[in-house]
C-alpha angles and dihedrals in degrees: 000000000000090000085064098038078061100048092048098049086044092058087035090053084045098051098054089040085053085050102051092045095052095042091041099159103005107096099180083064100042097045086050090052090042096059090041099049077051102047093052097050090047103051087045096055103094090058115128100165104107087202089052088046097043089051088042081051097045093048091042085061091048087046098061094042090058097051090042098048099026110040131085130177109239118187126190113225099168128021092261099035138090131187123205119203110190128185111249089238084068085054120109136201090262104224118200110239113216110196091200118081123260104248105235109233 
């Protein structure tokens, strides 16, 4: 029992930490994760079943990858623009694509 009561604080501490990390300086977002992430928690605590933890467990981790690897903050600063402000951990080597053949030597 204690192993999952640790398991279960660790992805709730990581979640909020995701989600601090992915809304940084948007508080209507953070405050709205930040419900969420404790609502959740909250309704589930009560939960004795190993295999529904275990599952609760399994979709809070997918949970946080999603929102660390998908999710980028947009603002709009004029009525037709948009600016994206992705985490440098989003961020790929950018390749350039050439669309003529290479010629073999």
């Amino acid at each position: 029992m204690m192993g999952t009561r640790l398991k279960v604080l660790r992805v709730f501490k990581d979640l909020h930490r995701t989600r601090r990390d992915v809304f940084r300086d948007d508080n209507r977002a953070l405050t709205a994760a930040r419900v969420k992430i404790n609502e959740e928690f909250k309704r589930n605590k009560n939960e004795t079943s190993d295999d529904n933890i275990k599952e609760m467990l399994k979709m809070a981790r997918a949970v946080e990858t999603i929102l660390r690897e998908s999710v980028i903050q947009a603002e709009h600063v004029d009525e037709n623009k948009i600016v994206l402000r992705p985490r440098k951990s989003l961020l790929l080597e950018n390749v350039p694509y050439c669309d003529a053949p290479s010629k073999k030597t």
